[in-house]
Structure formats: structure tokens, C-alpha cells
C-alpha positions as CSV (number, residue, x, y, z in Angstrom):
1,X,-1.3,17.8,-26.5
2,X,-2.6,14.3,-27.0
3,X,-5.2,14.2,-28.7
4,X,-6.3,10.5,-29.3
5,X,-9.3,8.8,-26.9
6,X,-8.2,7.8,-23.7
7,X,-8.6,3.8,-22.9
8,X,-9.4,5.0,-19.3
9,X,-12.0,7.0,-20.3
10,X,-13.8,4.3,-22.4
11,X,-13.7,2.1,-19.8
12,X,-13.1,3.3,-16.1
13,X,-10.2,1.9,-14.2
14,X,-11.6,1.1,-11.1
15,X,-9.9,3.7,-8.0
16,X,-8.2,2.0,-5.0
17,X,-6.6,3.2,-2.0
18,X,-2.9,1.5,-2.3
19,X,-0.9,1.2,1.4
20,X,2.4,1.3,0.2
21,X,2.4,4.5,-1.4
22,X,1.3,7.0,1.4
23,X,3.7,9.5,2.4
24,X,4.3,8.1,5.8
25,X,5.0,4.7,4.4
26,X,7.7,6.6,2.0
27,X,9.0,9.0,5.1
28,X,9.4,5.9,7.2
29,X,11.8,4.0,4.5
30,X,13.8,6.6,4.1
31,X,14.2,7.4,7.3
32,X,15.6,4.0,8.0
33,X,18.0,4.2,5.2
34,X,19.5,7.5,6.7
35,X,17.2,10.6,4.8
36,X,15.3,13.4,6.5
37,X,12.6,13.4,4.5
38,X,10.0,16.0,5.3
39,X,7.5,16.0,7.7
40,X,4.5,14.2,6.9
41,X,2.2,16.6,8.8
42,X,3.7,19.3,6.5
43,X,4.6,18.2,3.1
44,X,3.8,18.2,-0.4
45,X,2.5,14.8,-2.6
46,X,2.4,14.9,-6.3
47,X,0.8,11.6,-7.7
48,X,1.3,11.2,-11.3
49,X,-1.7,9.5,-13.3
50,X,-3.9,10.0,-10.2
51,X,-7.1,8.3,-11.9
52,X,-10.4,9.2,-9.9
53,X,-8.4,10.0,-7.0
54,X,-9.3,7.0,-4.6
55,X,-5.5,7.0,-3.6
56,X,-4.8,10.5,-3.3
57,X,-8.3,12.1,-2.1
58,X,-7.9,9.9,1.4
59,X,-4.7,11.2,2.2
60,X,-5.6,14.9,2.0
61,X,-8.3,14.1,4.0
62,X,-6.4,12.5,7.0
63,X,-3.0,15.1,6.3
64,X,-5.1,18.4,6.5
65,X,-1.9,20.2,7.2
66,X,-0.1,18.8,3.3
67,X,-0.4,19.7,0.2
68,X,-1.5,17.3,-2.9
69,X,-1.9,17.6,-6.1
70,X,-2.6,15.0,-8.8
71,X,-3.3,14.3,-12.9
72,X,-4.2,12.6,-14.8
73,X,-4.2,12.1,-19.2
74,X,-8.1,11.1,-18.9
75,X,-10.6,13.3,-18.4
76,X,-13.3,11.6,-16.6
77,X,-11.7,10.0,-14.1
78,X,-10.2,13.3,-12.6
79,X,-14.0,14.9,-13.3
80,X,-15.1,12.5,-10.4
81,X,-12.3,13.2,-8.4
82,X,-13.3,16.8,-8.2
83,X,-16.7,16.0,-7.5
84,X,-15.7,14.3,-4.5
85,X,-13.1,16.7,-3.4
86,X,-16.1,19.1,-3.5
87,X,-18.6,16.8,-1.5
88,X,-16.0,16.6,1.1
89,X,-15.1,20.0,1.1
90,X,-10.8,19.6,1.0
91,X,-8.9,22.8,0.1
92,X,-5.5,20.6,0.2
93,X,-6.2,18.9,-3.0
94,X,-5.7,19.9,-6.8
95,X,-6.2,17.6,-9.4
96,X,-6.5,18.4,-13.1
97,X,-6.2,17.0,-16.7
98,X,-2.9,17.0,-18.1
99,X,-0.1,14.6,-20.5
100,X,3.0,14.0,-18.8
101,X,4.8,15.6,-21.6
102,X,3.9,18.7,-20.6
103,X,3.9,19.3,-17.0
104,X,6.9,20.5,-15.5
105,X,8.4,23.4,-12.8
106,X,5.5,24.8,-12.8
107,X,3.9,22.2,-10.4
108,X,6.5,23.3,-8.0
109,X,8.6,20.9,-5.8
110,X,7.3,18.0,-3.8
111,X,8.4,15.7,-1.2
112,X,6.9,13.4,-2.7
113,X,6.0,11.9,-5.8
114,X,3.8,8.9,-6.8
115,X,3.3,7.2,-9.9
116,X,1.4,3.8,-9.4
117,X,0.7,1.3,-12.1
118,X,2.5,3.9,-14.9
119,X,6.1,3.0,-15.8
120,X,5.5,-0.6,-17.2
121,X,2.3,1.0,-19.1
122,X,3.0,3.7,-21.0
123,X,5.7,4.2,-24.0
124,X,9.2,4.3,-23.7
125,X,9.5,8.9,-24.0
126,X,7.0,8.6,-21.2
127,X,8.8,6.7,-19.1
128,X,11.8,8.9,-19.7
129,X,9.9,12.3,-19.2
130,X,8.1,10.6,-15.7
131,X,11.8,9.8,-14.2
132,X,13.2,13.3,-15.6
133,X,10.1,15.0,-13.7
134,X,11.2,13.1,-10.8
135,X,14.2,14.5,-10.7
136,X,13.5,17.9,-11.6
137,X,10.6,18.6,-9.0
138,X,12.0,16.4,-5.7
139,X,12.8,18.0,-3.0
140,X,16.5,17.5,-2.0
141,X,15.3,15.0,0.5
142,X,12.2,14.0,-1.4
143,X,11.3,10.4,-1.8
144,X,9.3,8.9,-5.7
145,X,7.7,5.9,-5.7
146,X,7.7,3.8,-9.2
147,X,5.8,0.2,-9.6
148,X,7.0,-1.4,-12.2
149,X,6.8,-5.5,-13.5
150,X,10.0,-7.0,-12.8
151,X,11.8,-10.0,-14.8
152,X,11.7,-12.8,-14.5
153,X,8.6,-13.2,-13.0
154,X,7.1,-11.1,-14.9
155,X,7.7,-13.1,-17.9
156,X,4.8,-15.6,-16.5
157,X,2.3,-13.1,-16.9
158,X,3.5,-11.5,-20.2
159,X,3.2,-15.3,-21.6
160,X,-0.7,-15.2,-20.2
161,X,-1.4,-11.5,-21.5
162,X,-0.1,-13.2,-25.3
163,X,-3.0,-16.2,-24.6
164,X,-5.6,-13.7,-24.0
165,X,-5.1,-11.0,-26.4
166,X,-5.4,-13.1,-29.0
167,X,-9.5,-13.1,-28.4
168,X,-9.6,-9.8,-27.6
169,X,-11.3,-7.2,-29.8
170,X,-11.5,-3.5,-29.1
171,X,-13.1,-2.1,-25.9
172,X,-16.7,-3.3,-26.5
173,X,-18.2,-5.4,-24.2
174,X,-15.1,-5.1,-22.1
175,X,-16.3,-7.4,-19.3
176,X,-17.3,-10.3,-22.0
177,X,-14.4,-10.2,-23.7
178,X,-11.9,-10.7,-20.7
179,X,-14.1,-13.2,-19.3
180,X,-14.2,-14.9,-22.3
181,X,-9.8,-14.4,-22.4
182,X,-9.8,-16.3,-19.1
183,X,-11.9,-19.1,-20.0
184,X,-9.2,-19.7,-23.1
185,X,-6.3,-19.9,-20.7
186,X,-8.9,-22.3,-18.3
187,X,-9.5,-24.4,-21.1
188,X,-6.2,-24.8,-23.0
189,X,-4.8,-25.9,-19.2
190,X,-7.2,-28.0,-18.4
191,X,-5.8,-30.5,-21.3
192,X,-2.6,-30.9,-18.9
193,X,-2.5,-33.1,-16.3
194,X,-3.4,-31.7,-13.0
195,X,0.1,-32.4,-11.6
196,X,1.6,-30.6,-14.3
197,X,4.6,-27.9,-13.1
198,X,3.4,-25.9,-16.3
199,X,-0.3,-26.0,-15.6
200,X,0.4,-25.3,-11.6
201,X,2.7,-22.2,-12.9
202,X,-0.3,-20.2,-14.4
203,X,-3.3,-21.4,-12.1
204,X,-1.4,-19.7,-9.7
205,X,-1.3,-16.5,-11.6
206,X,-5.0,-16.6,-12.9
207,X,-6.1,-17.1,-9.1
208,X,-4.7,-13.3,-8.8
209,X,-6.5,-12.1,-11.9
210,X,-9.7,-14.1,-11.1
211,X,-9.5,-11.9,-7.0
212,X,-9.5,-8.8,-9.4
213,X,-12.1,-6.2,-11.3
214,X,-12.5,-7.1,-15.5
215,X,-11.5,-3.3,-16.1
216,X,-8.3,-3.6,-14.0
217,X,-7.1,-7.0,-15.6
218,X,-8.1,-5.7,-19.4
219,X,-6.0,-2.3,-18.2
220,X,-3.4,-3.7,-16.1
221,X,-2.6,-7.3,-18.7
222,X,-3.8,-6.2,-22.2
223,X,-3.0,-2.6,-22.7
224,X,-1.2,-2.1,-25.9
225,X,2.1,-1.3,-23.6
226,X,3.2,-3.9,-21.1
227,X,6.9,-3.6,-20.9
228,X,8.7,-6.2,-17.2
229,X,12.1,-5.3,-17.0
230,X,15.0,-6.3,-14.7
231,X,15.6,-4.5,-11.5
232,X,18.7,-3.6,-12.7
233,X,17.6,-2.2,-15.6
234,X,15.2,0.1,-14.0
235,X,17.6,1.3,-11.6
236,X,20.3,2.0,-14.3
237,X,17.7,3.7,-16.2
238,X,16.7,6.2,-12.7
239,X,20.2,6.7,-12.4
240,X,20.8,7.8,-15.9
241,X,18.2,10.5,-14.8
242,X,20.6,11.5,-11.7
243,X,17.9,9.5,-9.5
244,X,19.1,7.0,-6.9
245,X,17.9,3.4,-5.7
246,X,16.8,3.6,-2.2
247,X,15.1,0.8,-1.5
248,X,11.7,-0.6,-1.7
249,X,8.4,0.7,-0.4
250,X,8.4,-2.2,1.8
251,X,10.3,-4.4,3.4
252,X,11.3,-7.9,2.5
253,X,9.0,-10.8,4.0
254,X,11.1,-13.2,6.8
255,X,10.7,-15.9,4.0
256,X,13.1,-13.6,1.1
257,X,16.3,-15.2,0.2
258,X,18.0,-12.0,1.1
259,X,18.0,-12.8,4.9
260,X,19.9,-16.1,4.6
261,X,23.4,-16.1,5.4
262,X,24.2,-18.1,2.5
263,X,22.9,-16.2,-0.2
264,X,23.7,-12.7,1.5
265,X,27.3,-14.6,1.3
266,X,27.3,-15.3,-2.3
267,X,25.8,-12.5,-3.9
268,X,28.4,-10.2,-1.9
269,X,31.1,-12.6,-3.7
270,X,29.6,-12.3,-6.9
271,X,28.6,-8.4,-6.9
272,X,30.6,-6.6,-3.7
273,X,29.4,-3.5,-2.9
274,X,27.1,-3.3,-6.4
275,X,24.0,-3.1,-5.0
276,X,21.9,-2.8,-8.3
277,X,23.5,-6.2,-9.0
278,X,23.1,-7.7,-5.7
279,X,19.4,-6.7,-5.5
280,X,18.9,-8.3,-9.6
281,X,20.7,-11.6,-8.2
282,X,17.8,-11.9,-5.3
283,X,15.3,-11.3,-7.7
284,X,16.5,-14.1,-9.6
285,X,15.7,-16.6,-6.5
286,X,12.6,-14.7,-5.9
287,X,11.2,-14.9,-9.7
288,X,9.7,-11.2,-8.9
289,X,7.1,-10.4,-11.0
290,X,6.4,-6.8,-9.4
291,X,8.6,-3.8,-7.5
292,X,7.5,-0.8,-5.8
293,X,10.7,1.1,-5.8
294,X,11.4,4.1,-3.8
295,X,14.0,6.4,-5.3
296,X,15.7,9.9,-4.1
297,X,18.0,12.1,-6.2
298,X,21.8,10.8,-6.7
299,X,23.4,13.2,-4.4
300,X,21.4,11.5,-1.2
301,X,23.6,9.5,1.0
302,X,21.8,6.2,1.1
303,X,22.8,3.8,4.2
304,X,22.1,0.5,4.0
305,X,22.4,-0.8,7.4
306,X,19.8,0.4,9.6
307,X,21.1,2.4,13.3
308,X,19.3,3.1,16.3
309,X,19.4,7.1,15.2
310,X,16.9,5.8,12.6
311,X,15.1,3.9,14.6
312,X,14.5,6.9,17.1
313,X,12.8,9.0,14.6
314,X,10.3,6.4,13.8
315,X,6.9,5.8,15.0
316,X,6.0,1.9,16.3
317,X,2.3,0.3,16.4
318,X,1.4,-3.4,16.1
319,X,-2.1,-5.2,15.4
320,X,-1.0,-7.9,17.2
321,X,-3.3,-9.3,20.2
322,X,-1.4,-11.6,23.1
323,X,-2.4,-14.6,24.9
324,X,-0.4,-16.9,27.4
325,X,1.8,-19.2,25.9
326,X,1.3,-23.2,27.1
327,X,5.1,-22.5,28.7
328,X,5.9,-21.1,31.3
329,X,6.8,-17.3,31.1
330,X,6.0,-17.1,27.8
331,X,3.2,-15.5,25.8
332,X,2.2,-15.6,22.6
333,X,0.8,-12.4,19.8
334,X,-1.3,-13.5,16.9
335,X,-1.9,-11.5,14.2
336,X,-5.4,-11.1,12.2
337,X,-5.2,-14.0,10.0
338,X,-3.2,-16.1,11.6
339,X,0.4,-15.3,11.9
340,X,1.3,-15.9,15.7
341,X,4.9,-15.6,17.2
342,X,6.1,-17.1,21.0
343,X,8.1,-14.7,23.2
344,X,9.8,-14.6,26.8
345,X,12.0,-11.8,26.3
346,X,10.8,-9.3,29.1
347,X,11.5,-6.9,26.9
348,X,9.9,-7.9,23.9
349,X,6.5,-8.7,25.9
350,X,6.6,-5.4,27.4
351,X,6.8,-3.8,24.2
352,X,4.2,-5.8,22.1
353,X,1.7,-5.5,25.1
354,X,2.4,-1.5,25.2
355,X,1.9,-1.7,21.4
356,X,-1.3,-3.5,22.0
357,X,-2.4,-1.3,24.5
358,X,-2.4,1.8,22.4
359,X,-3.2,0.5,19.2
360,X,-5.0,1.7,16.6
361,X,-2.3,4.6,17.9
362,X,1.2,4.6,17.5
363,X,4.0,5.5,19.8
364,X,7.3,7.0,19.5
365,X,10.3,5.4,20.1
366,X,10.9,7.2,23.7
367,X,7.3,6.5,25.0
368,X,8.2,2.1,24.3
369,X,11.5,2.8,26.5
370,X,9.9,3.8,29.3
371,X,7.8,1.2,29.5
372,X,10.6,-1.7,29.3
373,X,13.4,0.4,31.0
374,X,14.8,-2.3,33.0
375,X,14.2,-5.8,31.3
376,X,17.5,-6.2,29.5
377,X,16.9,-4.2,26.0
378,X,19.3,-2.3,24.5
379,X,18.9,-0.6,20.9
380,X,22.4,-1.5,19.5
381,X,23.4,-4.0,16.6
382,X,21.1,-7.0,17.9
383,X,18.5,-4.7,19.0
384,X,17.9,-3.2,15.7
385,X,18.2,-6.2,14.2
386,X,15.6,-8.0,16.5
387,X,13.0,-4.9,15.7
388,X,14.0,-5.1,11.9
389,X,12.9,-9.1,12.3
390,X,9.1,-8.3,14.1
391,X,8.9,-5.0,11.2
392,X,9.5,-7.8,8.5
393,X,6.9,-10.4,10.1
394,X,4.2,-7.4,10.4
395,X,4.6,-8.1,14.4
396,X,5.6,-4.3,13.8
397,X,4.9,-1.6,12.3
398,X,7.0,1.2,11.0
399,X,5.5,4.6,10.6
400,X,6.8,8.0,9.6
401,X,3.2,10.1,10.9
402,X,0.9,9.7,13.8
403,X,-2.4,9.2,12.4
404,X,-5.4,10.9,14.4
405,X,-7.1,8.4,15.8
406,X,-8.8,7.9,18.9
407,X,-7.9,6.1,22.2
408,X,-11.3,5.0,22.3
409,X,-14.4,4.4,21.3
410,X,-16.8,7.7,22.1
411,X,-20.3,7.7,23.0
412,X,-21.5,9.3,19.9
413,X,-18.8,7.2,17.3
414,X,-17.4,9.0,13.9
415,X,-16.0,7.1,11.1
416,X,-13.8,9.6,8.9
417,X,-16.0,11.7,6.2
418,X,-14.1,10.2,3.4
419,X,-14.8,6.8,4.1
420,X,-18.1,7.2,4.5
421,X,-18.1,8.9,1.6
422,X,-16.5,5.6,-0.2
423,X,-18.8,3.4,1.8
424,X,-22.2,4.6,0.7
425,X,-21.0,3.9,-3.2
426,X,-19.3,0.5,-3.2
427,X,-18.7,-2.1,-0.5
428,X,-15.4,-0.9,0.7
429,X,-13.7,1.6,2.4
430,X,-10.1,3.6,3.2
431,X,-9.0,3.8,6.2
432,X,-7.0,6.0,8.1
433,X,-3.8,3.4,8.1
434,X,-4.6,3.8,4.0
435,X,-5.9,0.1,3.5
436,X,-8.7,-0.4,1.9
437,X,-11.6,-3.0,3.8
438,X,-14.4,-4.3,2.1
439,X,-17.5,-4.8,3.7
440,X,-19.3,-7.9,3.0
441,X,-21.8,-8.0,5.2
442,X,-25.4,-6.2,5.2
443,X,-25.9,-4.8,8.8
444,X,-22.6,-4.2,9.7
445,X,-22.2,-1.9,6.2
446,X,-25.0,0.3,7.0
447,X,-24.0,0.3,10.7
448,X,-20.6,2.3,9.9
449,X,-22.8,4.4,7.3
450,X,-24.3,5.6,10.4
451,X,-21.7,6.7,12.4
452,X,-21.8,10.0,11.7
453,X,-20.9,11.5,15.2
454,X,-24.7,12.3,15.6
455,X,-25.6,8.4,17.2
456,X,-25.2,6.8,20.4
457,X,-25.3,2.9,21.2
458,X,-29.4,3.4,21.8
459,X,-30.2,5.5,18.2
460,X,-28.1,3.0,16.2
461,X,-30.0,0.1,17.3
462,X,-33.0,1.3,16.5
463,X,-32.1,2.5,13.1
464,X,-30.5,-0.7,12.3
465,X,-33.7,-2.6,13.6
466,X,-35.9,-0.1,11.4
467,X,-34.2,-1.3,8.5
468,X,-33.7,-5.0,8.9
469,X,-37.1,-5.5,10.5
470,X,-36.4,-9.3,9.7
471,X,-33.4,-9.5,11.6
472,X,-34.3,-10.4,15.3
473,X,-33.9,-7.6,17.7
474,X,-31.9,-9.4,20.1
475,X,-28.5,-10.2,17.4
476,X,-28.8,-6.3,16.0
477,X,-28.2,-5.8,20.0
478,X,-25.6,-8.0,20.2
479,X,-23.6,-7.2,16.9
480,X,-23.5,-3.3,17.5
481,X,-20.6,-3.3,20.2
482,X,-18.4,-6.3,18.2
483,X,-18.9,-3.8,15.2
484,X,-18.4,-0.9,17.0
485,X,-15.0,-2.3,18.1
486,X,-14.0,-3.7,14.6
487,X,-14.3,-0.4,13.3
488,X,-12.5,1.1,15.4
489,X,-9.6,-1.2,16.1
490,X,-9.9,-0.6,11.5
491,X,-8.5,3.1,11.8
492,X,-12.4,4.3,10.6
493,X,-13.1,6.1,13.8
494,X,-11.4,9.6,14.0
495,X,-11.3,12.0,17.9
């Protein structure tokens, strides 16, 4: 057993909910590349170094019907998961205290498997013993997720984490001493010229680390491990483990290189049929700096291009809100933030409108037909391909689970247990699509801390008026339904 103080202890990495590794995110990739992964209703998720459980605790919550179990090397942390487990009462959820080196069958065998912000950390036998665990506990259809830093971008930021560590000092005064890191790297750029390629190269990077929490960025870039590797490295090194590259935990935005002609072209001449090298020629013309790579054991049968069969199994939703377009027959969706696409397919309006009918929900595959049966839509080659283009913009969403949301708002309103659970501590909250929203503002923050199932429109006003007796009556009125609607249109609000 290790027995030296944990860094994670000492100073608390700070728990997040992350998106891109829930189960149904994982189910839904691999069913496009031709698995039958297990349901997500009824499954079982092992996340490795689970922290405080602010990834793992949310989905237990929302999956009642799954298993998870999670651990973690420091102590601490996985003390305050169990205190919240316990608050919230789950009975799906195990996490403990444990090293990596010595877990193993007796775990048992999960669908799933999730280790987050671990592989590039953490000393070259542990990243052999987390892919061998991979392999031995996966089911035979079982999807692992593994972040990693990738080369070259990653070589930007492993140039920054040299600047900085060469101020740093221990782990007192944590938050001083990053700041104080920072404001190096500020000040030896600020001797360039403004128009300088160099200068412009790490601005760009420190405008991350700036968005982010002192304990994540003295974690994350100045740990005593930080090991970027090539794609292909990583994916020989799975393989070596009898684990096989499946794809990524999400796909590639319409701006990748991979979707142009020309460079699909050339890297097929270069590397046919090798997809490891195909995949580390891309990330070449991306300069990737990060990968969240989904793998499955080496026996799979791993299809690349995506059939209708897939696309059948899948569940559909879309955030997207429509409006008429300034031509004729046309209408264009807009995504939150800005993002807007122009349509007059029949088909394609039909679908987006059903989609934004029914959202936060999903639909299946079947319930989308029947409402554009008749307007020229068929789910062959240039169909798939057409719903593989709106999945890429975020015009659609894939999903491998049917959350259990409401179709509406009730008269009495619920936000899930857990979130208000998150929500009363800190200023943001999980939702049930597993993002993470941050609430800013005041009155609409203890607004959702009231929605407790126990409130109607009337009783939330005046509790909101009773405790922002400076705030005018008439704009608590008028914010409560706008609010109301927010959250629910969020995935906060549960049947």
C-alpha cells in the first residue's frame, strides 16, 4: 500500500460533473461504431480515481436502476463523497479508498469504466496496471474511457508547465504560488510584441488556465508526472493490453480536417486501412493537445462507417429553437450561443421542429419517422451522413438513455435532489444531461434552491420577496416563470 501523503489530500482537487464520460455518452459511441453495449438503465460504471465523486455521485442518482462504484488513492476526497451519498440517501453507489495497484477481480465486471484526468498523471506501472484493469474487468461489450494529453499540442502546454514550476515551492500557499506562476509567464510575454506568433501561441493557452480553479491548474499542469504522448502511442500501448481503439467520446467538430475530402484522401494514401496512423496524421493538422479515447477489448468488431442499424438504436434530442428564415420556405434553428443553421428540406424541418417540441426529452428513432413519413427522407448512405453532419454541429444529439425528465413544467416544480444538493454549496449545479451550469445570479440561485416539489408559482414569490426585500416586487414576479422555464428547458426539473 502507498504509504506517502496524497497531493489531493493536501490540497483538494476541486469535483466536476464531466459530459463526455456518462454511460450514455459511452453507449451511444459504441453503438454507432457497431457494439451492443449494455443497457444504460441496467449497467455497471466503475470510475477509477473518482475524487469527491461530483462525476460519479450524479449519475447514480439519475440511473437508480445501475450500479457504480468508484476510488480513489486519497482519503478525503472519497470521505466527502460518502457524506453525500449518505445525505442523498443512494444505495447504487460504492466508493472507497484504494491504490490502483491493488484492486482487481474482485471489483467484478463493469460495462463501463472511467478514468478521467489519470493516464497522463500518474507513473508509467500505473498507467500499465489502469489499462490491464481495463481489460481484465470489461465486460465483453464494455466500453473505458481514458483522457490523456496528446502530442503535439500538448507540447505548448508542457513548455508553460516548465515556465511555472520553476517558482513553485511545495504545496503551501497553493493559491499564491500559482498565481504568482502565471504572472511570470504574463510578464516574460509581455516583452514580445503584441503581434508576436510566439506570444499569441501561449495567451491563447493561459486564457484556458486563467477560466480554471488554482487547485485544478497546480494539479492538472504542475504535478510531478505530466507525461503528452502521441495518439498512436497510446493506442499501441491499449493494444499491447489486448484493448482496442474505438473511437473518441465525442465526435469531431464540422471544422476537423478529417471531414475534407482532401485530407481523408491523403492520409488513406499515406496509411490505408491503419487507422492508429491515420488518426496520429489528423492530429498532426489539429495540433491536439487533449483526447478522450473510448476503448473496448480487442476481440470487438469495430465498424467505422456508421449504418442506419446504428442509427435505429439510438436516441435523438436537440436544443435547438426555430424561427422563419428571410426565404421563402425556409426556417432557420439557433442554438444557445449562437450557432444557427438554414433549412428547407421538409424533412429536416419536421424533424428539428419534433426535436424541439419534446425537448428536454428525447425520442427514439421510430417516434422522428412518423412524424416526417412522407417528405422525401430516407435513412440510407446520404441520410446517415446528413444526421452524422447536424450530430457533429450539436444541431443533434446522440444519446444511448432516455433521461427522466418531464414534458412540462408542474405546478409544484422539483429540481433533482442532487443538484440541489450541489447548489446550496457552490454556485453550480449537474444536471440531468450531466453538464454542469453555474449560477451567477442571486435570485435566480435561491429560486431553484426552492424547488423542492413543496412550492407553487404563489409560495415562491413570496419567499423570494422575503429574502430580497430590496428587489422590487413587480421583477421577482416577472423573473419567476423565465426561471422557471430556464431550469427546466436545463434538465434540473425531474416528473
Amino acid at each position: 500500500m502507498n504509504t506517502e501523503p496524497n497531493p489531493h489530500d493536501a490540497v483538494p482537487y476541486p469535483g466536476l460533473a464531466f459530459s463526455n464520460t456518462h454511460p450514455e455518452r459511452l453507449a451511444a459511441m459504441a453503438i454507432l461504431h457497431g457494439l451492443d453495449p449494455a443497457p444504460v438503465d441496467r449497467c455497471r460504471v466503475l470510475e477509477v480515481a473518482c475524487n469527491e465523486g461530483a462525476n460519479l455521485i450524479p449519475m447514480a442518482y439519475a440511473i437508480p436502476g445501475s450500479e457504480f462504484v468508484g476510488f480513489d488513492l486519497a482519503r478525503q476526497p472519497v470521505e466527502r463523497a460518502r457524506q453525500r451519498i449518505g445525505e442523498l440517501g443512494l444505495r447504487n453507489i460504492r466508493v472507497f479508498p484504494s491504490d490502483l495497484m491493488e484492486v482487481g477481480a474482485e471489483l467484478g465486471r463493469f460495462d463501463y469504466i472511467i478514468a478521467h484526468g489519470f493516464y497522463s498523471w500518474v507513473p508509467e506501472p500505473v498507467r500499465d496496471r489502469l489499462l490491464a484493469l481495463c481489460r481484465e474487468l470489461l465486460t465483453p461489450q464494455g466500453v473505458a474511457f481514458v483522457s490523456y494529453n496528446a502530442l503535439p499540442g500538448g507540447y505548448v502546454r508542457s513548455m508553460i508547465r516548465e515556465m511555472m514550476l520553476y517558482l513553485m515551492n511545495g504545496t503551501e500557499n497553493v493559491d499564491h504560488q500559482v498565481g504568482v506562476a502565471l504572472g511570470l509567464v504574463y510578464f516574460l510575454l509581455d516583452k514580445r510584441p503584441e503581434d508576436d506568433p510566439y506570444r499569441r501561441l501561449i495567451e491563447q493557452h493561459l486564457q484556458k488556465l486563467e477560466e480554471r480553479d488554482l487547485h485544478a491548474t497546480f494539479h492538472d499542469e504542475l504535478c510531478n508526472v505530466h507525461y503528452p504522448l502521441h495518439f498512436i502511442e497510446f493506442a499501441q500501448h491499449a493494444q499491447r493490453h489486448g484493448l482496442a481503439y474505438l473511437c473518441e467520446a465525442k465526435l469531431p467538430p464540422p471544422s476537423d480536417p478529417g471531414y475534407r475530402p482532401e485530407m481523408r484522401e491523403a492520409v488513406e494514401k499515406v496509411a490505408p486501412g491503419d487507422i492508429f496512423r491515420q488518426e496520429q496524421m489528423l492530429d498532426f493538422a489539429r495540433a491536439r493537445k487533449y483526447r478522450e479515447t473510448l476503448l473496448c477489448r480487442s476481440e470487438c468488431e469495430v465498424r467505422r462507417d456508421v449504418f442506419a442499424e446504428q442509427f435505429r438504436k439510438l436516441l435523438f434530442s436537440s436544443p435547438a429553437s426555430s424561427t422563419p428564415g428571410e426565404k421563402a420556405g425556409t426556417t432557420v434553428f439557433s442554438l444557445p450561443g449562437g450557432p444557427t443553421m438554414e433549412s428547407n428540406h421538409p424533412a429536416v424541418v419536421a424533424m428539428m421542429r419534433s426535436l424541439e417540441q419534446a425537448w428536454p426529452r428525447a425520442l427514439r428513432w421510430d417516434e422522428i419517422e412518423s412524424r416526417i413519413d412522407g417528405r422525401d427522407f430516407r435513412l440510407d448512405a446520404d441520410g446517415v451522413a446528413l444526421l452524422l453532419r447536424l450530430a457533429a454541429g450539436e444541431f443533434l444529439e446522440l444519446h444511448g438513455w432516455r433521461a427522466n425528465l418531464p414534458q412540462a413544467i408542474s405546478a409544484q416544480p422539483r429540481a433533482s435532489r442532487c443538484s440541489l444538493q450541489e447548489a446550496a454549496s457552490s454556485g453550480l449545479a449537474t444536471n440531468m444531461f450531466h453538464s454542469i451550469v453555474r449560477f451567477d445570479d442571486a435570485i435566480a440561485r435561491r429560486l431553484f434552491t426552492l424547488l423542492d416539489g413543496t412550492r407553487g408559482r404563489g409560495e415562491l414569490i413570496e419567499a423570494l420577496k422575503a429574502d430580497f426585500p430590496g428587489v422590487p416586487a413587480e421583477e421577482i414576479e416577472m423573473r419567476v416563470e423565465p426561471s422557471l422555464e430556464f431550469f427546466f428547458r436545463a434538465g434540473f426539473l425531474e416528473e
